[in-house]
C-alpha beads as a LAMMPS data file, in Angstrom:
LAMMPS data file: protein, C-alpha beads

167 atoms
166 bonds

1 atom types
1 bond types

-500.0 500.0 xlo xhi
-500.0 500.0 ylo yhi
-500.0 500.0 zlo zhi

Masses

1 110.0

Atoms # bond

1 1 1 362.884 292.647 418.244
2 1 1 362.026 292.680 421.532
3 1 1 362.647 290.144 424.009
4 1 1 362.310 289.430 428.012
5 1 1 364.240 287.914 430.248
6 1 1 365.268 287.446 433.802
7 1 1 366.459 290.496 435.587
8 1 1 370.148 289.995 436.151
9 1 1 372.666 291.652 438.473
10 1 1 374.176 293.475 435.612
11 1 1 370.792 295.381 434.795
12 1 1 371.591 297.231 438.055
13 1 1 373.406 300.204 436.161
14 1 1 370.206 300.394 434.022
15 1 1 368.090 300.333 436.725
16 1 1 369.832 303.829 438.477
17 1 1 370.219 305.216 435.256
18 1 1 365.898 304.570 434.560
19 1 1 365.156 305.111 438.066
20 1 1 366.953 308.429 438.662
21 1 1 364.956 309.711 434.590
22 1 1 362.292 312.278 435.886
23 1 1 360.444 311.312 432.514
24 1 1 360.150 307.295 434.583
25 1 1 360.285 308.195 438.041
26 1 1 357.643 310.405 437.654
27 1 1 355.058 307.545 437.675
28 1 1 356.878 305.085 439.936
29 1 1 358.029 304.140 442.888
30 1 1 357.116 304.640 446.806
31 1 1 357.663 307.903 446.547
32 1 1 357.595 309.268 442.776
33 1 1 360.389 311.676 441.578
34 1 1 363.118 309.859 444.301
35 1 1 366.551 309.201 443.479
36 1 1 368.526 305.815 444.006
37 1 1 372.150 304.953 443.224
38 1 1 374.616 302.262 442.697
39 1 1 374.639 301.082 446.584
40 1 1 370.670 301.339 446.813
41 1 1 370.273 299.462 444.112
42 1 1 372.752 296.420 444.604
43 1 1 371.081 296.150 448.352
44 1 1 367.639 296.410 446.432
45 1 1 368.842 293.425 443.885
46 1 1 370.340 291.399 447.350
47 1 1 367.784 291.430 448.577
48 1 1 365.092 290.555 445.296
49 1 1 366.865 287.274 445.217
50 1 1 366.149 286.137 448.889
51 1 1 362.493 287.189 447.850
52 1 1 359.951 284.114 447.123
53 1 1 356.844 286.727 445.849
54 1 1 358.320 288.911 443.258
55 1 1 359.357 288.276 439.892
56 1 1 361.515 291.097 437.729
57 1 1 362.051 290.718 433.981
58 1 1 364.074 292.987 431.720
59 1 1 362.923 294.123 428.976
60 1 1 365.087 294.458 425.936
61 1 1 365.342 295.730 422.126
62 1 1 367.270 292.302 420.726
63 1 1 370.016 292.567 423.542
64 1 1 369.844 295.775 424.416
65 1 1 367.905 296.662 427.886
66 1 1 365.202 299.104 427.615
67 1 1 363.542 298.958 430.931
68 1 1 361.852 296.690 433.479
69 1 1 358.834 295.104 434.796
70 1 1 357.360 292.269 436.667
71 1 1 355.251 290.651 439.182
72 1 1 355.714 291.754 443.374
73 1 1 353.255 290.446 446.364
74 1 1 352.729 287.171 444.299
75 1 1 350.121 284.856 446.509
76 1 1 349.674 281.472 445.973
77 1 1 347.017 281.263 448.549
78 1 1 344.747 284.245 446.582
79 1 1 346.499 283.271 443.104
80 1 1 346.994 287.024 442.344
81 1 1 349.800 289.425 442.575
82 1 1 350.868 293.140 441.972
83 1 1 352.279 294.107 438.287
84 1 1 354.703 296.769 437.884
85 1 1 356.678 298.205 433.823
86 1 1 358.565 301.117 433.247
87 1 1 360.127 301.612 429.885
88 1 1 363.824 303.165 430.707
89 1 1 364.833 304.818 427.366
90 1 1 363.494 307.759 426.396
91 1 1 363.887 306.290 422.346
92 1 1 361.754 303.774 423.275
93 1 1 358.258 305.070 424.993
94 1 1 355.523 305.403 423.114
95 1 1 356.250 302.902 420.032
96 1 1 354.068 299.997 422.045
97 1 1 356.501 298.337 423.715
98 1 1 354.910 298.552 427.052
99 1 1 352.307 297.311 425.741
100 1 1 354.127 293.661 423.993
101 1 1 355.736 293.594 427.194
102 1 1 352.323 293.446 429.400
103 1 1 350.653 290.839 427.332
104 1 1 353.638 288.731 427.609
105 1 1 353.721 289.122 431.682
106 1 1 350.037 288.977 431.701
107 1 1 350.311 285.473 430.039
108 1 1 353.241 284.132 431.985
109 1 1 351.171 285.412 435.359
110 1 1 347.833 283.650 434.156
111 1 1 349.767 280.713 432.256
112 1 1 352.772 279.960 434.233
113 1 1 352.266 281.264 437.675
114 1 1 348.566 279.847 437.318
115 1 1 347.266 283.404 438.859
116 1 1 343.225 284.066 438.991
117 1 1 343.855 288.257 439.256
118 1 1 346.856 290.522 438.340
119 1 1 346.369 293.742 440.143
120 1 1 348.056 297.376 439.045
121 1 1 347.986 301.032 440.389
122 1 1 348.459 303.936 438.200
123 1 1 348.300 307.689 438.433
124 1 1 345.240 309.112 437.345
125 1 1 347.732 311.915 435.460
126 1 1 349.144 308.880 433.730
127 1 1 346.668 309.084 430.329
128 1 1 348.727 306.947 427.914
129 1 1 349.252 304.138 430.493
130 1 1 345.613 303.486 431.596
131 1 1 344.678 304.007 428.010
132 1 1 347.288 300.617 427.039
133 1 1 345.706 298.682 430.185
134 1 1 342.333 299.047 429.435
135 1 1 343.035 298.146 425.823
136 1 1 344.932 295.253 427.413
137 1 1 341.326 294.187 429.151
138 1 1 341.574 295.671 433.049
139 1 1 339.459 297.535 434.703
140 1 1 339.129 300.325 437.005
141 1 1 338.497 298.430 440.523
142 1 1 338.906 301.594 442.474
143 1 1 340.469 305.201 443.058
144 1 1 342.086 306.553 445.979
145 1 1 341.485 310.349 446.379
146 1 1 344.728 312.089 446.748
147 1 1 346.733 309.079 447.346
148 1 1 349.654 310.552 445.955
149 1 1 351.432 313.900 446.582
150 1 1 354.083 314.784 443.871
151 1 1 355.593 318.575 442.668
152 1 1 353.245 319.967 445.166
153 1 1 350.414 318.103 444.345
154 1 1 347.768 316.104 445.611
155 1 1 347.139 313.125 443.138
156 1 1 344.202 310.333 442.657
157 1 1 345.461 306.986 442.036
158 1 1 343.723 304.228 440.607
159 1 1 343.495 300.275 441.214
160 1 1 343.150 298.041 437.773
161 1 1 343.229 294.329 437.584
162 1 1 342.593 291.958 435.005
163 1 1 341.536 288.511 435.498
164 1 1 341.875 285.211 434.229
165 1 1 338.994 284.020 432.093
166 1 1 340.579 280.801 430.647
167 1 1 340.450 278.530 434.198

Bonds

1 1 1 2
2 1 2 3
3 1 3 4
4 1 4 5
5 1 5 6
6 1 6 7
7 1 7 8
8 1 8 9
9 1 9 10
10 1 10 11
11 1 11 12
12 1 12 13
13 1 13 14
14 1 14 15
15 1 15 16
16 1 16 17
17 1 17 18
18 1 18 19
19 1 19 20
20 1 20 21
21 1 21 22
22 1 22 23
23 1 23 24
24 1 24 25
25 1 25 26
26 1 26 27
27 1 27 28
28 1 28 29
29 1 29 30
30 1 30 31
31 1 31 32
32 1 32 33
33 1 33 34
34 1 34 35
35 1 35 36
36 1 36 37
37 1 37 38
38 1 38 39
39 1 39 40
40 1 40 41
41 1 41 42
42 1 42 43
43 1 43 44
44 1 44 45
45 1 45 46
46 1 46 47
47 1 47 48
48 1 48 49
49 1 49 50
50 1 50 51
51 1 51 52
52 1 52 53
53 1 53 54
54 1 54 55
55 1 55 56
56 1 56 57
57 1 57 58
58 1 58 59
59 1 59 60
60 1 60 61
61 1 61 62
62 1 62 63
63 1 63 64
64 1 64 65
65 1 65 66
66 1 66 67
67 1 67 68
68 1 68 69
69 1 69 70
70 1 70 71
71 1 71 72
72 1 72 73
73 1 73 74
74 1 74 75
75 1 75 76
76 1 76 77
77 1 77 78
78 1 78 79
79 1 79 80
80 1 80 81
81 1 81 82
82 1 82 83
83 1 83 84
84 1 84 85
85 1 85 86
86 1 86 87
87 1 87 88
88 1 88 89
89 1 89 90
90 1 90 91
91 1 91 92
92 1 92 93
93 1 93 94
94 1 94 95
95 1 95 96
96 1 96 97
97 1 97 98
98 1 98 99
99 1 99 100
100 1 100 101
101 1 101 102
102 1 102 103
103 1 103 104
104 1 104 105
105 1 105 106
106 1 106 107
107 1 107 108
108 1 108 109
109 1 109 110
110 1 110 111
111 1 111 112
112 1 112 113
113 1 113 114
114 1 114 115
115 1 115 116
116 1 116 117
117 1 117 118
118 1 118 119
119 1 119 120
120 1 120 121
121 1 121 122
122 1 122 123
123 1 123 124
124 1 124 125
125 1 125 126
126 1 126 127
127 1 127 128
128 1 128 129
129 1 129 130
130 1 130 131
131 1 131 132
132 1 132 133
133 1 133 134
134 1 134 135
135 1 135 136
136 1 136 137
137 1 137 138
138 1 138 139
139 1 139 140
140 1 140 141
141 1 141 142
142 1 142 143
143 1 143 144
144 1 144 145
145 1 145 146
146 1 146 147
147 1 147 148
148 1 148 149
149 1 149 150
150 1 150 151
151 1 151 152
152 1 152 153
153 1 153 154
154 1 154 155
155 1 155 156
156 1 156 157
157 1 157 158
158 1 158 159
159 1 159 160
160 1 160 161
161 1 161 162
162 1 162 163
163 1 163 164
164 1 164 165
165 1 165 166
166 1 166 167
């Protein structure tokens, strides 16, 4: 069953473990492909919880965590913000989990957060995941030629957002 909650100090083993996976940083990050480690990560988590515009969830498969995802560059003034998933276990991609997870962050975004737009980029390379968003109900707002340069490539990334219909 799975379930989400708040992402917790102890998640930060999970996160090096998913972040350093060439099969999840290949589609994520600042720089995809990077490496991070313990240190990285606990300054990363520091400094999450002096942040006021993000909001990280773990995912998990009853209590076990399975990956991540959330909400960064929240704006109360423009009521829309920046969503972000990667599913950490190998086991676990593909079986629509990503996909559970999404509606229930697009919900607490549009419900909770009271949020008019929730924006994503993806990788044009990244098939299955702009597949599950569209299904999901966003839309391609724009593409950046060769935004991205990865394994000696040039790569086109896209802009998707969704928007809240029920005001």
């Amino acid at each position: 069953m799975i379930k989400i909650r708040k992402h917790l100090q102890k998640d930060i083993p999970y996160r090096v473990k998913w972040l350093n996976n060439p099969e999840v940083n290949k589609f994520i990050g600042d720089e995809m492909g990077q490496k991070t480690n313990l240190k990285k990560e606990k300054e990363w988590f520091s400094n999450y919880l002096k942040a006021k515009n993000k909001k990280f969830f773990t995912i998990c498969d009853s209590s076990k965590p399975i990956g991540f995802m959330g909400l960064s560059h929240i704006s109360k003034s423009n009521k829309n913000a920046d969503l972000f998933i990667a599913i950490g276990e190998d086991d676990y991609r593909g079986k629509g989990i990503g996909k559970i997870a999404i509606k229930w962050l697009i919900n607490y975004g549009f419900k909770k957060l009271k949020l008019h737009k929730i924006n994503l980029g993806v990788i044009e390379d990244n098939n299955h995941a702009i597949k599950v968003y569209r299904e999901l109900g966003f839309i391609i707002e724009g593409k950046m030629k060769d935004e991205v340069f990865y394994k000696g490539k040039y790569r086109d990334f896209l802009s998707m957002a969704i928007f809240n219909s029920k005001k």
